[in-house]
C-alpha positions, -999 to +999 in steps of 0.1 A: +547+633+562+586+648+576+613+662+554+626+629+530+654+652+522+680+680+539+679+694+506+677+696+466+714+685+464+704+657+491+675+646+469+696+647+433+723+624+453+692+597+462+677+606+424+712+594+411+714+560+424+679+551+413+683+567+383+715+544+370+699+514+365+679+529+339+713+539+320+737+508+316+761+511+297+752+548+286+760+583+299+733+607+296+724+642+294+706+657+321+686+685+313+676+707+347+641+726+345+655+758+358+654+775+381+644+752+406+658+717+393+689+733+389+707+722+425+689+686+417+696+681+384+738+692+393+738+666+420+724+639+395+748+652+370+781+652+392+771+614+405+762+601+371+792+617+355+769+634+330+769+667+310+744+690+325+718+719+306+689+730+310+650+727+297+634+762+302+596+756+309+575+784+320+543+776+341+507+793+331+485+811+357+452+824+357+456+861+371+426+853+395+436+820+405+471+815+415+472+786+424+457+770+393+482+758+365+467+768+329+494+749+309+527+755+305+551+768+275+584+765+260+609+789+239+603+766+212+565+776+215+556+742+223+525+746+245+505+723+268+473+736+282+455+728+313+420+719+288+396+711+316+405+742+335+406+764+304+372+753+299+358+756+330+374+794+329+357+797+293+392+801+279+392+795+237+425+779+220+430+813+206+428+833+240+452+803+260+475+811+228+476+848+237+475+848+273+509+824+269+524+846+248+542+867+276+554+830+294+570+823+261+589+852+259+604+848+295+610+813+288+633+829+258+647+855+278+656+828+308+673+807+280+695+836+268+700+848+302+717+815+317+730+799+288+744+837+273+749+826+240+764+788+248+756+761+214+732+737+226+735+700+235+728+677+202+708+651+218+703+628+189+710+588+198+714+603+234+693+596+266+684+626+280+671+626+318+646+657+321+654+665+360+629+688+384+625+692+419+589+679+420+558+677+402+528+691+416+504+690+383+529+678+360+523+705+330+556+719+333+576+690+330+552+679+303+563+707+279+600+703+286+595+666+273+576+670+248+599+699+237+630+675+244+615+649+219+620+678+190+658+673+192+652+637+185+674+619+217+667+579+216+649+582+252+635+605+275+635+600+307+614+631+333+632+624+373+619+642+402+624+632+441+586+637+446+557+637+423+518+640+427+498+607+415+485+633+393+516+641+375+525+608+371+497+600+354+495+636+332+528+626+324+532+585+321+523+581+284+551+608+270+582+591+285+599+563+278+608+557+319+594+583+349+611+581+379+593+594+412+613+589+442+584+597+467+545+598+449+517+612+467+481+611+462+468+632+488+455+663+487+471+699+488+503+683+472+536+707+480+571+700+468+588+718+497+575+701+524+596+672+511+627+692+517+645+699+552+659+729+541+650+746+506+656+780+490+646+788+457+673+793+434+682+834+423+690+835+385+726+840+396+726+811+415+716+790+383+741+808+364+769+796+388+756+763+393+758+759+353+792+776+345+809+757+373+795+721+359+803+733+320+835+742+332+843+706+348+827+691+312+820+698+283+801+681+254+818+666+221+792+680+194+771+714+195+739+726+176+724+757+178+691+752+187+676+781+206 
């Protein structure tokens, strides 16, 4: 399987026109898992007219197996663990809860460090579009959501250009719509093969991206919430 897209601003732009009719009649927020479903979530953002923010989720690894996803935390400590792997590894609920523990606090430090200080979105009686560039297992879209749902919007909606079947089914019963542009159920699943040309957002890049769409629009009511 080619390249579907030239690149993640590409792949928001085709993410966009799918994504409206799920949203007649409304405008949304779009909520970017950063750092790399910043570019894709801008592009949906600037096509659907929408405010833009972000979900910080931080992905779990297993120090001897890197490519393994444990779980996957929040800075709101919400935490969704990987439980077949974590018992295959002999890993307790109290030892997942300790190994996540540094994740969380660079998920808080990633929120502080883009959003510097900036009230967050209130989401209430909004639909908000949780926006990544792929899923490969799915966990860390899974705690964005599910820490989403705390701020009580009406729906919740996860968007990605490409998924894994996996994801989509990890992730099908905590959303109210899941839109996958391209699914896959093969094997040795990888989100950047999708792309022509991708490069992995620097935290400055995400910074840049955010201030310039904040500075096009802003949002009518504020809470703090992180």
């Amino acid at each position: 399987m080619g390249a579907l897209y030239l690149d993640p601003t590409h792949a928001g732009h085709e993410l966009a026109l799918d994504l409206r009719r799920f949203l007649v009649g409304q405008t949304p927020f779009v909520l970017a898992i950063p750092p790399d479903g910043v570019p894709v979530a801008a592009s949906v953002a600037r096509e659907l007219n929408a405010p833009l923010d972000i979900a910080v989720s931080r992905r779990l690894l297993d120090s001897g197996r890197p490519d393994e996803t444990l779980g996957a935390v929040t800075p709101d400590r919400t935490l969704v663990v990987n439980k077949p792997l974590a018992a295959q590894l002999g890993i307790s609920d109290e030892a997942m809860d300790q190994i996540s523990i540094p994740e969380w606090a660079e998920a808080q430090r990633a929120m502080q460090r883009y959003r510097r200080g900036r009230p967050y979105p209130s989401l209430q009686g909004h639909t908000a579009i949780v926006v990544d560039d792929g899923l490969t297992t799915g966990y860390t879209m899974l705690a964005a959501v599910i820490s989403v749902r705390r701020m009580e919007p009406e729906r919740v909606i996860a968007a990605v250009p490409v998924s894994s079947l996996e994801a989509i089914e990890r992730l099908r019963d905590y959303v109210d719509d899941l839109l996958a542009l391209k699914i896959s159920s093969g094997e040795n699943f990888s989100v950047e093969r999708y792309y022509q040309h991708y490069v992995h957002p620097s935290d400055q890049d995400v910074i840049w991206t955010l201030d310039d769409l904040w500075s096009e629009k802003s949002s009518n009511s504020f809470t703090e919430t992180f």
